[in-house]
ChimeraX commands (.cxc) that place a marker at each C-alpha (Angstrom):
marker #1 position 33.99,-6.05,10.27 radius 0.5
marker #1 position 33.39,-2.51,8.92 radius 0.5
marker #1 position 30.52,-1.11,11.22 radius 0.5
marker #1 position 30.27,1.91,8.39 radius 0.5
marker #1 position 29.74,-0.54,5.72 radius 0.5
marker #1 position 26.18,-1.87,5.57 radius 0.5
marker #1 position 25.09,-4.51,3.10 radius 0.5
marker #1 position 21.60,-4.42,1.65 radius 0.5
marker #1 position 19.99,-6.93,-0.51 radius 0.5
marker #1 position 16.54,-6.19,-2.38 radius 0.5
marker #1 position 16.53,-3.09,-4.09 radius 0.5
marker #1 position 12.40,-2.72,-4.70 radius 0.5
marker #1 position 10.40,0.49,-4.29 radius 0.5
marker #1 position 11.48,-0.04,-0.01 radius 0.5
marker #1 position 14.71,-0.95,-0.59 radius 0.5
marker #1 position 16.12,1.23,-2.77 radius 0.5
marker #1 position 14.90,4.20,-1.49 radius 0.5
marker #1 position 16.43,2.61,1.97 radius 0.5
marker #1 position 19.96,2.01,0.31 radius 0.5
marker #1 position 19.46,5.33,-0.99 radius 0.5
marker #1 position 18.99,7.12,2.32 radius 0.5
marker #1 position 21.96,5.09,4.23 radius 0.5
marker #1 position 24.19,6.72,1.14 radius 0.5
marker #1 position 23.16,10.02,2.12 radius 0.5
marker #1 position 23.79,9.59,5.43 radius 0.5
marker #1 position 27.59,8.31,4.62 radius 0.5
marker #1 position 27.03,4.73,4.78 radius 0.5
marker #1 position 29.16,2.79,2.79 radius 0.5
marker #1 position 27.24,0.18,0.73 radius 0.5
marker #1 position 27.34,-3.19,-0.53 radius 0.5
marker #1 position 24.16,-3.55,-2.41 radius 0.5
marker #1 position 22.82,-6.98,-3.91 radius 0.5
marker #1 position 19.52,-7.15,-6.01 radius 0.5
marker #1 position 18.15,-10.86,-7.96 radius 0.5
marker #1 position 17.47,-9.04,-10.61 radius 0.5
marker #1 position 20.09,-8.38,-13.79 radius 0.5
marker #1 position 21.55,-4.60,-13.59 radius 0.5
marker #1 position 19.20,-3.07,-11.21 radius 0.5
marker #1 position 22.53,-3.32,-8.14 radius 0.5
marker #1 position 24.88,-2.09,-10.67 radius 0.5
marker #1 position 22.31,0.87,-11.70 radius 0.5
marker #1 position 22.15,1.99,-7.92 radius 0.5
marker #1 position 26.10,1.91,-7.23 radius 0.5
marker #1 position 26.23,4.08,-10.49 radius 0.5
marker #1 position 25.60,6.69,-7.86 radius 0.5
marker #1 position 27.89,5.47,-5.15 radius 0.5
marker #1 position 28.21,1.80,-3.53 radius 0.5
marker #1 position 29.47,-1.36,-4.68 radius 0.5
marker #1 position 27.06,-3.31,-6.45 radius 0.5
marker #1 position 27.38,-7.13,-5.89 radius 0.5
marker #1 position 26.18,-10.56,-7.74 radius 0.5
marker #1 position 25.39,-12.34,-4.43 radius 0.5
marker #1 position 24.26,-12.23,-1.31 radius 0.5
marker #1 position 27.21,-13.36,0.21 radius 0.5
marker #1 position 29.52,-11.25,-1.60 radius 0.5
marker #1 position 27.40,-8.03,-0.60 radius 0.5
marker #1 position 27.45,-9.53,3.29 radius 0.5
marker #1 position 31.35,-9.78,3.33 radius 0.5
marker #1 position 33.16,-7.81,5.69 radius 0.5
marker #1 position 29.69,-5.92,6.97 radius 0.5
marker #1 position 28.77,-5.49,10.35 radius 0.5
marker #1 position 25.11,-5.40,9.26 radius 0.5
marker #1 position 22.91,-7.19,6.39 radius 0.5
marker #1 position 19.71,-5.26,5.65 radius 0.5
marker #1 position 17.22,-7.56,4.35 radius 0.5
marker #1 position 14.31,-5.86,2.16 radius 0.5
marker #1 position 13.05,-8.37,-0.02 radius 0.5
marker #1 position 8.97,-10.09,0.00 radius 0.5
marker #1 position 8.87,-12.96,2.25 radius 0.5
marker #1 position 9.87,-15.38,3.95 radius 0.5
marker #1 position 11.10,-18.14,0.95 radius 0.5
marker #1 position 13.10,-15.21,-0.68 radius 0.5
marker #1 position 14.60,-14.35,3.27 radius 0.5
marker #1 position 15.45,-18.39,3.50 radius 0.5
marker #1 position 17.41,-18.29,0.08 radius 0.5
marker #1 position 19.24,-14.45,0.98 radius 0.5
marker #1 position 20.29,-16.52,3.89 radius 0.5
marker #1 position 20.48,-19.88,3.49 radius 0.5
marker #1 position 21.10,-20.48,-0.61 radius 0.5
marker #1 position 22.72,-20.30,-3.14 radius 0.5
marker #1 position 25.40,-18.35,-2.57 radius 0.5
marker #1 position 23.48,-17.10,0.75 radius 0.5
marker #1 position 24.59,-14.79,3.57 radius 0.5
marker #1 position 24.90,-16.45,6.18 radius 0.5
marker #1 position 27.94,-18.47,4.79 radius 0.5
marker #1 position 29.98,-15.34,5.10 radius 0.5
marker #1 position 28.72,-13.41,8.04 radius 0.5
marker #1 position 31.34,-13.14,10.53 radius 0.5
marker #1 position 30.06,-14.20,14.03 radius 0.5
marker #1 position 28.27,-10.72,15.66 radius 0.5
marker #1 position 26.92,-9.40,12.40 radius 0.5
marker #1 position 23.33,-8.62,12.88 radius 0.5
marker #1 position 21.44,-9.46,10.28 radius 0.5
marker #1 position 18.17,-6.90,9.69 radius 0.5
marker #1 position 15.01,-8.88,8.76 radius 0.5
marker #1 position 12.09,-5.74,6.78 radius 0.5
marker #1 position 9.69,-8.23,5.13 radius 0.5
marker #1 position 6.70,-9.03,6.41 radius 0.5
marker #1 position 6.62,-12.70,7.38 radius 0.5
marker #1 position 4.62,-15.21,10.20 radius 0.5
marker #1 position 6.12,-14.10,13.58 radius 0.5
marker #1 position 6.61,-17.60,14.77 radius 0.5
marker #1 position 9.33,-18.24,11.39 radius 0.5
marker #1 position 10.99,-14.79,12.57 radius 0.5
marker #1 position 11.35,-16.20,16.35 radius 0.5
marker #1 position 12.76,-19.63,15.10 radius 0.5
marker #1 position 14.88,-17.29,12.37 radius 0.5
marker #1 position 16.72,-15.76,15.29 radius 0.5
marker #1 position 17.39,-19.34,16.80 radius 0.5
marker #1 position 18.79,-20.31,13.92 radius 0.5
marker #1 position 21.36,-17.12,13.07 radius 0.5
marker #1 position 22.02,-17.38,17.14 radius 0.5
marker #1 position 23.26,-21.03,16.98 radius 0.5
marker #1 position 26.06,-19.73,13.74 radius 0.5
marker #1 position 26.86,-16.63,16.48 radius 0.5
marker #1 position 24.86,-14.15,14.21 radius 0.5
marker #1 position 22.60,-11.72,15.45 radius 0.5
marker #1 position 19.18,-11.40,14.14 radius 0.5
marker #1 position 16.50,-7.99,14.08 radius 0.5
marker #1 position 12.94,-9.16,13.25 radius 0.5
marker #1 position 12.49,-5.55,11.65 radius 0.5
marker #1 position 9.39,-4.89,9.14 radius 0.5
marker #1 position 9.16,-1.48,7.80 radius 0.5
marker #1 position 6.27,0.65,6.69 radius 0.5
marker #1 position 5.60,4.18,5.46 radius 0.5
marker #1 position 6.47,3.50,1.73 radius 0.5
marker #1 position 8.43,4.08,-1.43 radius 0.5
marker #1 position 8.56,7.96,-0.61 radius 0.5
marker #1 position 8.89,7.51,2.76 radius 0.5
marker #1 position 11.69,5.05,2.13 radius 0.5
marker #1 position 13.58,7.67,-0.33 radius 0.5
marker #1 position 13.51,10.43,2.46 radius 0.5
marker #1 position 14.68,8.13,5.38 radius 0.5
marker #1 position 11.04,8.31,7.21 radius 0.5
marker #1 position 10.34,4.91,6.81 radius 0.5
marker #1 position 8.95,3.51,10.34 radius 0.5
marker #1 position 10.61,0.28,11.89 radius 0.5
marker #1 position 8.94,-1.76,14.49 radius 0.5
marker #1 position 12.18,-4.09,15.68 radius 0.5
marker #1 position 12.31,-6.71,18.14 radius 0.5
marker #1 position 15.46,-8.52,19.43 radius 0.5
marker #1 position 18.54,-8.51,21.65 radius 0.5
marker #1 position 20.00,-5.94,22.97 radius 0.5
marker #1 position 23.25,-6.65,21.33 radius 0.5
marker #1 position 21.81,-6.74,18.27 radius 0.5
marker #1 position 20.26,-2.91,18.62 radius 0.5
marker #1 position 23.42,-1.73,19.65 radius 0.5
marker #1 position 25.09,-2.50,16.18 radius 0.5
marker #1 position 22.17,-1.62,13.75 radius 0.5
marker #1 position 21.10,1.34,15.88 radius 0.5
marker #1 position 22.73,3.72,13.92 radius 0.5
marker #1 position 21.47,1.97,10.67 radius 0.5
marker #1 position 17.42,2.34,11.55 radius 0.5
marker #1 position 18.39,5.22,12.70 radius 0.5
marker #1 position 19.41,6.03,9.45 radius 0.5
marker #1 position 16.49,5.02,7.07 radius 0.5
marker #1 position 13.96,5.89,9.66 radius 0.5
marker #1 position 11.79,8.43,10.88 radius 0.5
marker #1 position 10.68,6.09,13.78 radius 0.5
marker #1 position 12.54,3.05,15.26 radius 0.5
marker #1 position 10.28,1.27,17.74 radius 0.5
marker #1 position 11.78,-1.16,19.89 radius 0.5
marker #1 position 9.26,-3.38,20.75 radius 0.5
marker #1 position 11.30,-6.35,22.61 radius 0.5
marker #1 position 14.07,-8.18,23.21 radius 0.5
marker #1 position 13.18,-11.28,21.58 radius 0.5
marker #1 position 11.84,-11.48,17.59 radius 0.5
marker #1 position 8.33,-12.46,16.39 radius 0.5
marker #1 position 7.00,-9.19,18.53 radius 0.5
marker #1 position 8.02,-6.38,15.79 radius 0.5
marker #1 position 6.24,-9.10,13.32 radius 0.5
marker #1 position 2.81,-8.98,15.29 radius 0.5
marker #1 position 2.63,-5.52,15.36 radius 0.5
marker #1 position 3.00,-5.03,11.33 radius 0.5
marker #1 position 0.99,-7.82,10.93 radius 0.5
marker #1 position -1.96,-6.30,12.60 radius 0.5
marker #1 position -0.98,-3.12,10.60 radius 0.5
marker #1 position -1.17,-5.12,7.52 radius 0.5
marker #1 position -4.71,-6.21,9.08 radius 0.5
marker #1 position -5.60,-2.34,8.70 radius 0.5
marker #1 position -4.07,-1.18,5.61 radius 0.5
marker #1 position -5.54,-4.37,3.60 radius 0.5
marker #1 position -9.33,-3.65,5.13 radius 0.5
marker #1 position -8.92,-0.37,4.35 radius 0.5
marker #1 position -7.98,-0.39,0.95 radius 0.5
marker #1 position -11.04,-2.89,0.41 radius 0.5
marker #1 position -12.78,-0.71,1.96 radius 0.5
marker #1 position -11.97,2.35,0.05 radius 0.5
marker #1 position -12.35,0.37,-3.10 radius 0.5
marker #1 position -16.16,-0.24,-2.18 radius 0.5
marker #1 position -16.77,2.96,-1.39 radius 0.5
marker #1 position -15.11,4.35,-4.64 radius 0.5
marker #1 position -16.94,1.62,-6.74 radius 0.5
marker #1 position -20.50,2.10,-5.05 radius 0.5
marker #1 position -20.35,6.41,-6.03 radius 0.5
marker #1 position -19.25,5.18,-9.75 radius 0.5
marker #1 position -22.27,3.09,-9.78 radius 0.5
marker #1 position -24.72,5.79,-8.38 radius 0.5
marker #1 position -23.26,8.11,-10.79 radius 0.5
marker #1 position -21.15,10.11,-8.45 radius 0.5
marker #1 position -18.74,12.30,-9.90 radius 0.5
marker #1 position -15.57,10.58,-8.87 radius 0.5
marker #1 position -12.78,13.73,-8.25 radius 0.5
marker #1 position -15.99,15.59,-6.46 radius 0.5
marker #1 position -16.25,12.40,-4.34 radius 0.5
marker #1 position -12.56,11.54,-3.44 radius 0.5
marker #1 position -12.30,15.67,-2.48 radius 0.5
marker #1 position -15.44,15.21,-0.16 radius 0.5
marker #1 position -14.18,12.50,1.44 radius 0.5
marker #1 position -10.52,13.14,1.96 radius 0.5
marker #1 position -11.98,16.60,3.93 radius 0.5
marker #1 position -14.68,14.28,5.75 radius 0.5
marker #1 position -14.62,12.01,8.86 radius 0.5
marker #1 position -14.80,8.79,6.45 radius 0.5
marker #1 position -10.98,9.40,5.25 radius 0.5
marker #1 position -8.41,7.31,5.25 radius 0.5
marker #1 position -4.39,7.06,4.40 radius 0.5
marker #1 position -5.47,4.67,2.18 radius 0.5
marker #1 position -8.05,6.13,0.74 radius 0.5
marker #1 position -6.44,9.25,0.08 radius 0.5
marker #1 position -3.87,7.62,-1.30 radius 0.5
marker #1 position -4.79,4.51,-2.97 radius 0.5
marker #1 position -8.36,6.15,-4.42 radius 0.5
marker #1 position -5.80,8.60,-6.45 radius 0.5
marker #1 position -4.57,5.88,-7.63 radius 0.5
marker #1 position -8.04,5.08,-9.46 radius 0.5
marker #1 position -8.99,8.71,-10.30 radius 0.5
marker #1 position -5.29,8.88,-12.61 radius 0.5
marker #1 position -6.69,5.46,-13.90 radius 0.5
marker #1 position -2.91,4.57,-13.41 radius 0.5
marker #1 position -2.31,0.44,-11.68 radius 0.5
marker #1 position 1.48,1.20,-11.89 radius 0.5
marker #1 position 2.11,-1.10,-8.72 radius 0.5
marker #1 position 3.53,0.50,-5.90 radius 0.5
marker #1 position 2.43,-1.94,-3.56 radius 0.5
marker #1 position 0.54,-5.06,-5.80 radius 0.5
marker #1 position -2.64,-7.18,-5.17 radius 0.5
marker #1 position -0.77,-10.17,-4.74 radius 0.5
marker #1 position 0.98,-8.02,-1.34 radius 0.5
marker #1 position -2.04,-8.27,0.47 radius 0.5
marker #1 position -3.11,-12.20,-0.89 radius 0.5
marker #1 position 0.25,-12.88,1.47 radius 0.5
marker #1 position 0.17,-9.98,3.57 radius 0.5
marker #1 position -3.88,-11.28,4.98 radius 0.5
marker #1 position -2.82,-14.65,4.67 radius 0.5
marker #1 position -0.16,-13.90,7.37 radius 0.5
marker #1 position -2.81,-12.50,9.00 radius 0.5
marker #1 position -5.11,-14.83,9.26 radius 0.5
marker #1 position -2.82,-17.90,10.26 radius 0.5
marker #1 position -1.80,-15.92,12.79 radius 0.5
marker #1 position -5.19,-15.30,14.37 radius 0.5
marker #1 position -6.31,-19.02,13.12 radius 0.5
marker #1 position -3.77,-20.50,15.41 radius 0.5
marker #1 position -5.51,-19.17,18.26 radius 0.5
marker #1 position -9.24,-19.70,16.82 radius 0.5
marker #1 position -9.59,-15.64,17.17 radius 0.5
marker #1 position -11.83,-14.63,14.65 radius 0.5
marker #1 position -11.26,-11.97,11.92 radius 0.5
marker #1 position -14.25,-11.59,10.16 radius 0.5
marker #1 position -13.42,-8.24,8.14 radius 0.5
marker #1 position -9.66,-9.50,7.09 radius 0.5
marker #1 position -11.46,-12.54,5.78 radius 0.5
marker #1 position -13.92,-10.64,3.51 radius 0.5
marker #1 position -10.82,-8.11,2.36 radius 0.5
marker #1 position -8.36,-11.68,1.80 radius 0.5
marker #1 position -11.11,-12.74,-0.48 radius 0.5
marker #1 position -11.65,-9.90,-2.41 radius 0.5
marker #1 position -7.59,-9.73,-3.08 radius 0.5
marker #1 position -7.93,-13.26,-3.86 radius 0.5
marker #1 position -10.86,-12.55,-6.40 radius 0.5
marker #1 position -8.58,-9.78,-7.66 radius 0.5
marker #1 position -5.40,-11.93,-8.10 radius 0.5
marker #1 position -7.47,-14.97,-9.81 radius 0.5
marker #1 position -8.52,-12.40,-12.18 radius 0.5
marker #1 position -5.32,-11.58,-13.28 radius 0.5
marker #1 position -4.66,-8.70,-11.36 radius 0.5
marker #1 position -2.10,-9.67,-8.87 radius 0.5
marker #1 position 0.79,-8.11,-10.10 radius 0.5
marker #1 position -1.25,-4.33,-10.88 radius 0.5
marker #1 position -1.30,-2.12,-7.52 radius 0.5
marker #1 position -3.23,-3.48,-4.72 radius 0.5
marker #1 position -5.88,-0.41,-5.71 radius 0.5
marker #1 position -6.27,-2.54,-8.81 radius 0.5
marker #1 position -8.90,-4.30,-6.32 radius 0.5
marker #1 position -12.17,-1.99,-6.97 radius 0.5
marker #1 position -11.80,-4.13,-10.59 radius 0.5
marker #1 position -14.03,-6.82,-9.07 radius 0.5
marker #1 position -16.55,-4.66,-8.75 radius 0.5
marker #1 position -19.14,-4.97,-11.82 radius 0.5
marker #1 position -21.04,-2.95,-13.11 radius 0.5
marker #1 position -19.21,0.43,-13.35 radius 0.5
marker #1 position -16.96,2.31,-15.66 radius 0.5
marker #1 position -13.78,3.45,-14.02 radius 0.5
marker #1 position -11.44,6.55,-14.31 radius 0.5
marker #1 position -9.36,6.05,-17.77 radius 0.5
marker #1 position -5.99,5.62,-17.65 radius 0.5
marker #1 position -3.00,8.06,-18.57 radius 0.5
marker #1 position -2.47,7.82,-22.90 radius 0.5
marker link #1:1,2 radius 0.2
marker link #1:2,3 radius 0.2
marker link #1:3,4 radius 0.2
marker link #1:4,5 radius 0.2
marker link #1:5,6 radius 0.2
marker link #1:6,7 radius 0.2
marker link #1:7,8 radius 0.2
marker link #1:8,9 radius 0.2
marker link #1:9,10 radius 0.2
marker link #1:10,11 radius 0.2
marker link #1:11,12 radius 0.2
marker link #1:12,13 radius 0.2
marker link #1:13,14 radius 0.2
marker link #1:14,15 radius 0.2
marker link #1:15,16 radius 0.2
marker link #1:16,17 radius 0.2
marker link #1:17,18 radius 0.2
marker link #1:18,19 radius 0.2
marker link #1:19,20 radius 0.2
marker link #1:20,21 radius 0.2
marker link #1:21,22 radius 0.2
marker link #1:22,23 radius 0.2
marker link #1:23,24 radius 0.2
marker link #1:24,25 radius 0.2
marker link #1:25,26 radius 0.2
marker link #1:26,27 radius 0.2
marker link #1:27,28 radius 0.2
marker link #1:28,29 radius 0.2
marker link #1:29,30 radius 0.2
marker link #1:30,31 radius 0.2
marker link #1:31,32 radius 0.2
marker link #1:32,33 radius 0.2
marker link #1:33,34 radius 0.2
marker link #1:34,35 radius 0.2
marker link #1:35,36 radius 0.2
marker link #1:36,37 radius 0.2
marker link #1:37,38 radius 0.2
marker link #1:38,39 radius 0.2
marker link #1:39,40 radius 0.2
marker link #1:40,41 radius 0.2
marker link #1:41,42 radius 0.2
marker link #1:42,43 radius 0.2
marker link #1:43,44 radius 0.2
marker link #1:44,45 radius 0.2
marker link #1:45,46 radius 0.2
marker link #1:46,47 radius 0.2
marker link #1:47,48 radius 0.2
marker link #1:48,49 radius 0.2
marker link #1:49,50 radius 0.2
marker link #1:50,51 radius 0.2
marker link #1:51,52 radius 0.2
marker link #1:52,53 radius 0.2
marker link #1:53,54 radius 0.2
marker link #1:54,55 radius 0.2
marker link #1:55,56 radius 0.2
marker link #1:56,57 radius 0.2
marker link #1:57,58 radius 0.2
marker link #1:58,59 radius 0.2
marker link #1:59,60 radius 0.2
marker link #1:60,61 radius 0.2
marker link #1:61,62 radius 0.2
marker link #1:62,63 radius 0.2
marker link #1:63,64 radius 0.2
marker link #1:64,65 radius 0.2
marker link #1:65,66 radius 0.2
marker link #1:66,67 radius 0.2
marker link #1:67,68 radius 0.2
marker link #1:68,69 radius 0.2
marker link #1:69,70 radius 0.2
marker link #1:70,71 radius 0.2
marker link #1:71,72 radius 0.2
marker link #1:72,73 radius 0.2
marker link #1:73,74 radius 0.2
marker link #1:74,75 radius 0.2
marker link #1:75,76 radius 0.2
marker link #1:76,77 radius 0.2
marker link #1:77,78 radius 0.2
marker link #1:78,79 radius 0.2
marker link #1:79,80 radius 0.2
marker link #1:80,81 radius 0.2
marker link #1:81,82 radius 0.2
marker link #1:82,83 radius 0.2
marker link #1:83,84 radius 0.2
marker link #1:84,85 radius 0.2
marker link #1:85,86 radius 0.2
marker link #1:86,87 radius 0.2
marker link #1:87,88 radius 0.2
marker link #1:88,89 radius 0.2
marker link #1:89,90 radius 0.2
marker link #1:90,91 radius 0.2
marker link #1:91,92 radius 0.2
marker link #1:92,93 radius 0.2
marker link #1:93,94 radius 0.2
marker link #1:94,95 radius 0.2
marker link #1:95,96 radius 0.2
marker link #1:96,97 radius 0.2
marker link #1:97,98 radius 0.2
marker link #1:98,99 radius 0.2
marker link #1:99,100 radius 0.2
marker link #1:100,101 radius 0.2
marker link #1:101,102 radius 0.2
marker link #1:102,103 radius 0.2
marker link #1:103,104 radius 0.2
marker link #1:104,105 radius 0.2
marker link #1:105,106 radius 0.2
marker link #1:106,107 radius 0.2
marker link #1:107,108 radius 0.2
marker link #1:108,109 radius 0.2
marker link #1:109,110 radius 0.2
marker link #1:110,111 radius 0.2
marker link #1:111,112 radius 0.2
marker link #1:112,113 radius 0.2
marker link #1:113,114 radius 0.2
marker link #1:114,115 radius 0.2
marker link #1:115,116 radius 0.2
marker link #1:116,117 radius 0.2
marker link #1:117,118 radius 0.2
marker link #1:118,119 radius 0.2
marker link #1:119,120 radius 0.2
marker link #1:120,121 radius 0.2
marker link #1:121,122 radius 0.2
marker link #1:122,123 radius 0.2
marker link #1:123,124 radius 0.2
marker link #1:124,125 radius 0.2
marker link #1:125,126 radius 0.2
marker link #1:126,127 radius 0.2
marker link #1:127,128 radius 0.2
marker link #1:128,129 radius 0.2
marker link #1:129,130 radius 0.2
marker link #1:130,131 radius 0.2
marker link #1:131,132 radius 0.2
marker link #1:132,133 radius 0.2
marker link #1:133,134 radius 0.2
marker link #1:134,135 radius 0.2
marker link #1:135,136 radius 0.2
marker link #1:136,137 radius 0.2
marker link #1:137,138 radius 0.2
marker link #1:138,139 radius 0.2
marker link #1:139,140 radius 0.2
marker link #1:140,141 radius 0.2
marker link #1:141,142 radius 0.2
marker link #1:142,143 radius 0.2
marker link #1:143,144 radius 0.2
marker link #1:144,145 radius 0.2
marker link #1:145,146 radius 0.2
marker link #1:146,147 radius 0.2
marker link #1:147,148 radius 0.2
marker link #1:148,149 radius 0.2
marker link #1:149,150 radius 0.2
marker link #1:150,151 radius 0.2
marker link #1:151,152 radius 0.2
marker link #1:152,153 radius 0.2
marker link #1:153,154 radius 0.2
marker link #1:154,155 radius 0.2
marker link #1:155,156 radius 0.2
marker link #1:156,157 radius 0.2
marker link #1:157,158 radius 0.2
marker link #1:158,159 radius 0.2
marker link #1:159,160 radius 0.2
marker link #1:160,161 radius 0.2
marker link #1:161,162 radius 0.2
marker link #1:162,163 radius 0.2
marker link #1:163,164 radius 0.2
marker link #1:164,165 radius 0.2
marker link #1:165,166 radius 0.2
marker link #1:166,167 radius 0.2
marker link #1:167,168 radius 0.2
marker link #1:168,169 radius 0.2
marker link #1:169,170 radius 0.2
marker link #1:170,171 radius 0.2
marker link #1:171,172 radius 0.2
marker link #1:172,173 radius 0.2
marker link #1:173,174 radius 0.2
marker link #1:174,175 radius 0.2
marker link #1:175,176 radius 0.2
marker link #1:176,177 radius 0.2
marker link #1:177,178 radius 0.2
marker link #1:178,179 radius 0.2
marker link #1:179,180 radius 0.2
marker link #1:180,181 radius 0.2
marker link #1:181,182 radius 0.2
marker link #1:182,183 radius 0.2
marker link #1:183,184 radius 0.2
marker link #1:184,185 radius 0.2
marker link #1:185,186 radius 0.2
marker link #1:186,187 radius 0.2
marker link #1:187,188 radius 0.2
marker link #1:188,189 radius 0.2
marker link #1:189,190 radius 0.2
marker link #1:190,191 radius 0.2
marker link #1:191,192 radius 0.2
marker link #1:192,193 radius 0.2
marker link #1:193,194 radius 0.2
marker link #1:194,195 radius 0.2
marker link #1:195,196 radius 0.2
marker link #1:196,197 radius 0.2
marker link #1:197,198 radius 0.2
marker link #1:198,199 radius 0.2
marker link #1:199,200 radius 0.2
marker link #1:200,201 radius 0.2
marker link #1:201,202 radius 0.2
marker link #1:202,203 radius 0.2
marker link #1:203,204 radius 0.2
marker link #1:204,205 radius 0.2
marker link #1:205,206 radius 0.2
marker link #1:206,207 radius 0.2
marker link #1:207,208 radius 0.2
marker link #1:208,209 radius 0.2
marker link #1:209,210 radius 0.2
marker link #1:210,211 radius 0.2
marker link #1:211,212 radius 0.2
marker link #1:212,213 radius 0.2
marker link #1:213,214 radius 0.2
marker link #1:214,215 radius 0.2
marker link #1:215,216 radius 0.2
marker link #1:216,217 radius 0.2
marker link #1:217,218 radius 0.2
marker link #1:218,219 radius 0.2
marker link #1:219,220 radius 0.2
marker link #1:220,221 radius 0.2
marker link #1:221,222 radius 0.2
marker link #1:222,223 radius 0.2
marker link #1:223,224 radius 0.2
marker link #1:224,225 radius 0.2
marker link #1:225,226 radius 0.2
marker link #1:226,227 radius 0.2
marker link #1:227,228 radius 0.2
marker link #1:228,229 radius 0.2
marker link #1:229,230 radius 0.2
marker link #1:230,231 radius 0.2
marker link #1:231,232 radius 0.2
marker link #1:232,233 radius 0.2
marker link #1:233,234 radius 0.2
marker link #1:234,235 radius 0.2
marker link #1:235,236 radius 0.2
marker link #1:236,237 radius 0.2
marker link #1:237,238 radius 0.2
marker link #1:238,239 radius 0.2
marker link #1:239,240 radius 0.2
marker link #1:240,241 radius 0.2
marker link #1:241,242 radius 0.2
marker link #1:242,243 radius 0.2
marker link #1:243,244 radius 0.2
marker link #1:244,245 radius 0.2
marker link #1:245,246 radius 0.2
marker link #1:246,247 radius 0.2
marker link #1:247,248 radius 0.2
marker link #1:248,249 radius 0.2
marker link #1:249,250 radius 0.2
marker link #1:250,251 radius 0.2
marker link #1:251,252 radius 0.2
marker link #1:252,253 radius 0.2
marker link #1:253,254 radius 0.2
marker link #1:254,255 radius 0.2
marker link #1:255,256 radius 0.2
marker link #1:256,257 radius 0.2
marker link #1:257,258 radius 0.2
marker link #1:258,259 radius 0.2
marker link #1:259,260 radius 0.2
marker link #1:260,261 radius 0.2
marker link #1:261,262 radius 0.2
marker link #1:262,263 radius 0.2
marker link #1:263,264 radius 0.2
marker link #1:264,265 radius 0.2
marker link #1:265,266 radius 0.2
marker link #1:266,267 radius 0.2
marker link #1:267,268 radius 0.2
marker link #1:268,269 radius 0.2
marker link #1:269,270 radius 0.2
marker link #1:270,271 radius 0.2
marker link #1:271,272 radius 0.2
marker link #1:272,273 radius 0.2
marker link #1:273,274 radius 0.2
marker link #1:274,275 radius 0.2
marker link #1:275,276 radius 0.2
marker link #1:276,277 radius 0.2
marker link #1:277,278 radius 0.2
marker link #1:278,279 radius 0.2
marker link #1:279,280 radius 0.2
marker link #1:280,281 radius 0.2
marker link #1:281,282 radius 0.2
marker link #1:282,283 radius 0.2
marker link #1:283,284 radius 0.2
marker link #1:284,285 radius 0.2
marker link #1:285,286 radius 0.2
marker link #1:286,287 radius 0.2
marker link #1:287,288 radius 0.2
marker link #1:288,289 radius 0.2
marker link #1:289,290 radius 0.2
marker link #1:290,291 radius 0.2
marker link #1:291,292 radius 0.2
marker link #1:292,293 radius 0.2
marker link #1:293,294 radius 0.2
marker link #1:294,295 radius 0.2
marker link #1:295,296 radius 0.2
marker link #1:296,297 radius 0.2
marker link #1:297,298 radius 0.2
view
């Protein structure tokens, strides 16, 4: 194995800004992407774009996983033309989606009984933050395991936290971060939609706010999103349907209750069923009715 070369496979707004930054920082890559021309259009650049999984995994040391869940993880793996069939035994295989952390503990069972190693590794931080290698990790799993990928977080990250030595813990903690970006983009929606509906000038609001105690990341940066009228999805409605639906099996499993993910789940839900789930997730203040939004660009 090549411990230089590094495969990824998903090249979305994370993952090509992560393939991106590995380049930079001399990484050979093997890149792999499901959809037609989008590998082939990175590797124009430098890399070797590949059809398959399997072919990008050949000969790598590590597999970088970026793609949405935990189906798509299952068939980079395990289908058609997966992975896994071509990992040689010791490759650690780097798992960035956000997923239930019970499937990412029985995921590392799994690699471990083929003698492949397994990072339960979501990400966070963004496409921007993904193009300038300050994306931040929050990685569980064996020791081994770190010792081959360090210098590959270490590459596409401002911050790798090591948060055990057995997966399913990195995989809480993004979950409950999901918990907090999801309420607070509902959250920012509401109070966005209730000033457009008491006439509140919208740019003299969001520039009030973003100076005030009541900001938020998301705020600041989704509630641009609605004053450039522009839905262009970044991160889409249909994210945070899954993302709080992690959420709240996890916290259902152990009857905890979660009473302001539940109201934010349902307004993503009311978003998505309104034909909104693939527009970005700030696309949510559209359930509001009642008020006249920001017009988008011409």
């Amino acid at each position: 194995m090549d411990s230089n070369t590094v495969a990824l496979i998903g090249l979305g707004a994370m993952g090509r800004g992560m393939a991106a930054s590995l380049r930079r920082k001399g990484h050979a890559l093997r890149v792999c992407d499901a959809r037609p021309g989008v590998a082939q259009a990175f590797a124009a650049e430098g890399g070797v774009a590949c059809a398959t999984p399997a072919d990008a995994a050949e000969g790598c040391a590590v597999v970088v996983s970026v793609v949405v869940n935990a189906q798509q993880t299952e068939d980079v793996l395990f289908g058609e033309h997966g992975a896994a069939a071509r990992m040689a035994p010791g490759t650690v295989f780097v798992m960035c989606s956000t997923v239930d952390p019970v499937w990412s503990a029985g995921m590392e069972r799994r690699l471990a009984d083929l003698g492949l190693l397994y990072l339960d590794a979501p990400i966070s931080g963004g496409a921007a933050k993904a193009a300038s290698g300050e994306i931040t990790v929050m990685a569980a799993g064996a020791p081994a395991a770190f010792s081959v990928a360090g210098p590959v977080l270490d590459a596409m990250a401002a911050k790798v936290y090591r948060l055990g030595d057995q997966a399913g813990a990195g995989s809480k903690v993004k979950v409950i971060n999901q918990l907090l970006a999801g309420v607070h983009i509902a959250a920012a929606a509401e109070a966005m939609a209730l000033g457009l509906r008491e006439g509140v000038d919208p740019a003299a609001l969001y520039e009030v706010i973003t100076h005030s105690a009541g900001n938020s990341w998301m705020f600041e940066n989704r509630m641009a999103h609605v004053l450039a009228g522009d839905y262009t999805p970044l991160s889409a409605v249909d994210i945070f349907v899954k993302d709080l639906g992690i959420v709240l099996d996890l916290a259902r499993s152990s009857k905890f209750p979660l009473p302001l993910s539940s109201t934010a789940h349902q307004m993503f839900m009311q978003a998505s069923s309104a034909g909104l789930g693939r527009e970005d997730d700030s696309a949510v203040i559209k359930i509001f009715p009642g008020i006249e939004l920001p017009a988008g660009p011409k």
